[in-house]
C-alpha positions as CSV (number, residue, x, y, z in Angstrom):
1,X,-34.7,25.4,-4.7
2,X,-35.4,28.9,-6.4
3,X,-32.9,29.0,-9.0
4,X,-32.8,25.5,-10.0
5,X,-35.0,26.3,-13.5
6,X,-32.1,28.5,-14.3
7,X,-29.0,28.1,-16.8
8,X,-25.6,27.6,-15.2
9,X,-24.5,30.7,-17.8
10,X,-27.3,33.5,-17.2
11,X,-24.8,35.1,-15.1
12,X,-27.0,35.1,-12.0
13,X,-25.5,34.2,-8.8
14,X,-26.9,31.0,-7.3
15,X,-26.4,32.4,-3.4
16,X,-27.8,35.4,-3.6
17,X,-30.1,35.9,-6.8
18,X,-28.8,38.5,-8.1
19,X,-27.0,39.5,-10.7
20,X,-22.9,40.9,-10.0
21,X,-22.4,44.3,-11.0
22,X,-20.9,44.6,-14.9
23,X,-17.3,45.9,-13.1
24,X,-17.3,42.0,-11.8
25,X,-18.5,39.8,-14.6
26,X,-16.3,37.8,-16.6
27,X,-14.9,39.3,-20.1
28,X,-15.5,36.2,-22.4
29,X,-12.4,35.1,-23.8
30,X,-12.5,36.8,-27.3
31,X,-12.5,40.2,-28.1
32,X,-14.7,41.4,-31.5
33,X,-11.5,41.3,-33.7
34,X,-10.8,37.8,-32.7
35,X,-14.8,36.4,-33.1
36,X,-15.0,38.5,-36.8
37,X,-11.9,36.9,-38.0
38,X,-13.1,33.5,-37.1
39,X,-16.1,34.1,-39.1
40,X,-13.7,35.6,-42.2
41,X,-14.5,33.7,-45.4
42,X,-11.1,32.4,-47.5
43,X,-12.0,34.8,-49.9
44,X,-11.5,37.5,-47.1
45,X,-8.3,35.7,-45.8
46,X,-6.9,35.6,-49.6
47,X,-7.8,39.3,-50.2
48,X,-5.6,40.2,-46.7
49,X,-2.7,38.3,-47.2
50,X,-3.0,39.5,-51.0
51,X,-3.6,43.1,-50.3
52,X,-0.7,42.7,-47.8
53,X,1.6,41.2,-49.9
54,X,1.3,43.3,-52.9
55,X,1.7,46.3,-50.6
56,X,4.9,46.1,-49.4
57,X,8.1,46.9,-50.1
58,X,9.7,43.2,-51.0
59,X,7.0,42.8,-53.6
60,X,7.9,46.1,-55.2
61,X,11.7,45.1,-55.1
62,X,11.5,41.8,-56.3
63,X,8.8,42.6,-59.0
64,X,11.3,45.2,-60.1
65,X,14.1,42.1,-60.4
66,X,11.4,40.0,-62.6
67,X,10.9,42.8,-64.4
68,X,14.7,43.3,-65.1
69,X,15.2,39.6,-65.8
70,X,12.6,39.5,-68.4
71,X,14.3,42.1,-70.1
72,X,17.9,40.7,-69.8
73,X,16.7,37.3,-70.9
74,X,14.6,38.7,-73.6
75,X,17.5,41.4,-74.9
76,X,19.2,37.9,-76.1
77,X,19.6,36.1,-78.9
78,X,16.6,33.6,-78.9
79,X,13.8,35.3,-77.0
80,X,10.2,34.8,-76.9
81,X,9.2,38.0,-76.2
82,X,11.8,40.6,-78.2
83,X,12.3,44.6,-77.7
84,X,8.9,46.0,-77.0
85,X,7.8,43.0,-74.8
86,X,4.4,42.9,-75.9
87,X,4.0,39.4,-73.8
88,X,5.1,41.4,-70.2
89,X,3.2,44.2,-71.0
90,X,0.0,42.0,-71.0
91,X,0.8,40.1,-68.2
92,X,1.9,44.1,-66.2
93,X,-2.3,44.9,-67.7
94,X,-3.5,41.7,-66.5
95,X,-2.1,42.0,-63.1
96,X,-2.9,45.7,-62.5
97,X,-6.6,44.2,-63.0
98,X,-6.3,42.0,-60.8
99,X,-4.8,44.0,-58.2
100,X,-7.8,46.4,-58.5
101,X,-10.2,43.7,-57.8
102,X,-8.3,42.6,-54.7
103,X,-8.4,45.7,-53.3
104,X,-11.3,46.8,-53.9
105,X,-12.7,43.5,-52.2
106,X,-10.3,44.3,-49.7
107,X,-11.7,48.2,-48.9
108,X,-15.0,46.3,-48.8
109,X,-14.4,44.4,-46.3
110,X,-12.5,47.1,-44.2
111,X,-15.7,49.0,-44.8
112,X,-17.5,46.4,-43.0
113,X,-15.5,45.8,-40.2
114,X,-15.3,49.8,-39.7
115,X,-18.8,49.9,-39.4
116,X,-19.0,46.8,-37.2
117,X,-16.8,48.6,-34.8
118,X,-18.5,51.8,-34.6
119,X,-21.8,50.1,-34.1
120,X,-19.9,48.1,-31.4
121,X,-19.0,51.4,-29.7
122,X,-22.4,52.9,-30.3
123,X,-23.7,49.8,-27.8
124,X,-20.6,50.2,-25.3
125,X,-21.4,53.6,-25.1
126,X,-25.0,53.4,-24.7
127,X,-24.8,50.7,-22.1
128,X,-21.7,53.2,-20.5
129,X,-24.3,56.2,-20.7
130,X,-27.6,54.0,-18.9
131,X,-24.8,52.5,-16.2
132,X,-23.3,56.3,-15.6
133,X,-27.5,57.3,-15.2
134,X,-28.3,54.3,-12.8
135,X,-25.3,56.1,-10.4
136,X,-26.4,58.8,-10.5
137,X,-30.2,58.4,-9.6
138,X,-28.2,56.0,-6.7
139,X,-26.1,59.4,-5.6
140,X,-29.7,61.7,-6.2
141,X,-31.6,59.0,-3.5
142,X,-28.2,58.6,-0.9
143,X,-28.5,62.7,-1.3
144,X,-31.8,62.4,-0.4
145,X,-31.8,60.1,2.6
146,X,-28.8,61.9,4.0
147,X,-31.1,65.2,3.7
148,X,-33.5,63.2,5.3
149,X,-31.5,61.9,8.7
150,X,-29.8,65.2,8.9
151,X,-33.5,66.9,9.0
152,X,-34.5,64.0,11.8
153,X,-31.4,64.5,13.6
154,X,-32.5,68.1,13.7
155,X,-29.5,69.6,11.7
156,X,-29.7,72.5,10.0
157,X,-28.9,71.2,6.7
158,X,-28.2,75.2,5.2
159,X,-25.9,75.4,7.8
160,X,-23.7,72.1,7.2
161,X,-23.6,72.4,3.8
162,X,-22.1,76.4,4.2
163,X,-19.7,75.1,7.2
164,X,-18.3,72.1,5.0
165,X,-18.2,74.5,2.0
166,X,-16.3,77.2,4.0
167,X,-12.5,77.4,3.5
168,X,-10.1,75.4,6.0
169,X,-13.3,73.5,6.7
170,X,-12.7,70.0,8.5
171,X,-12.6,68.2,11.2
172,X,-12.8,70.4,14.2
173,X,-9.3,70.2,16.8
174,X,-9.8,69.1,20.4
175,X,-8.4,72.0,22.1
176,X,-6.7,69.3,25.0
177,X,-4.2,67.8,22.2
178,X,-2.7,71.2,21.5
C-alpha cells in the first residue's frame, strides 16, 4: 500500500494520490477572526468590553445621572464633598486616566489585528495570483495542442481563427432543414 506512510489529514486522496483542487478542499471550521479571539488574553477581552462600554451612549447618560446625584446629594446639608466637589473632580481626573490607558491598549491591539489581516490577504492573494498563473500556462498548453491537432488534421489554422472571428460566425445551417 503506497499511501499507507501518510497522515489521514495531508489532504491527499487515498484512491487516486493526488491532491483535490483548492475549489474542493474543506474550509476548516474557523475563520481568522474566530482562531485570534480564541488566542485573546483577558487583558484583551477587558480592554474590548471596556473600550465598548465606555463608548456608548448608556455610559454617557447614566454617567451624566451620577454626576447629577453627586451634586444633589452633596448640595445638602451634611455632605462629604460640598460646592466645588474637589472629591468628584479627582475621581472625573482619575477616570479620564484610566480611560486613556484602555484605549490606548485597545488601538494597540486593533493595530495588531489590522495588520494580521492585511498580511492574511497579502497570502490569499498571492496564493489567488500563482492559482490564476497555473490556468493560464494550462489555457497556453490546451492552446497549443489544439494548434497542434488542427495543423495534423491539415487545417489552416489562419483560416479558422478569421472564420470564427468573422461576424454572424457559427455553426454552419444544413441547407435541407430550411
Amino acid at each position: 500500500m503506497p499511501h499507507a506512510s501518510r497522515r489521514a489529514d495531508d489532504g491527499i486522496h487515498p484512491a487516486t494520490g493526488h491532491r483535490p483542487p483548492r475549489s474542493a478542499r474543506i474550509v476548516p471550521a474557523k475563520n481568522w477572526h474566530e482562531r485570534a479571539k480564541d488566542k485573546m488574553k483577558l487583558g484583551d477581552h477587558a480592554a474590548d468590553i471596556l473600550r465598548n462600554g465606555m463608548g456608548s451612549w448608556r455610559f454617557v447618560g447614566g454617567f451624566i445621572g451620577f454626576m447629577l446625584v453627586w451634586a444633589w446629594i452633596n448640595s445638602l446639608g451634611n455632605a462629604w464633598d460640598p460646592y466645588p466637589f474637589i472629591l468628584l473632580n479627582l475621581l472625573l481626573s482619575m477616570l479620564a486616566g484610566l480611560q486613556g490607558a484602555i484605549l490606548l491598549i485597545s488601538a494597540r491591539r486593533q493595530d495588531a489585528i489590522a495588520a494580521a489581516l492585511a498580511q492574511n490577504d497579502f497570502e490569499t492573494n498571492a496564493a489567488a495570483k500563482a492559482d490564476i498563473e497555473k490556468v493560464m500556462a494550462m489555457n497556453d498548453q490546451q492552446t497549443m495542442l489544439l494548434t497542434r491537432l488542427l495543423g495534423l488534421n491539415g487545417i489552416d489554422i489562419d483560416a479558422a481563427s478569421r472564420e470564427l472571428a468573422a461576424p454572424g460566425s457559427g455553426p454552419a445551417e444544413d441547407p435541407s432543414t430550411t
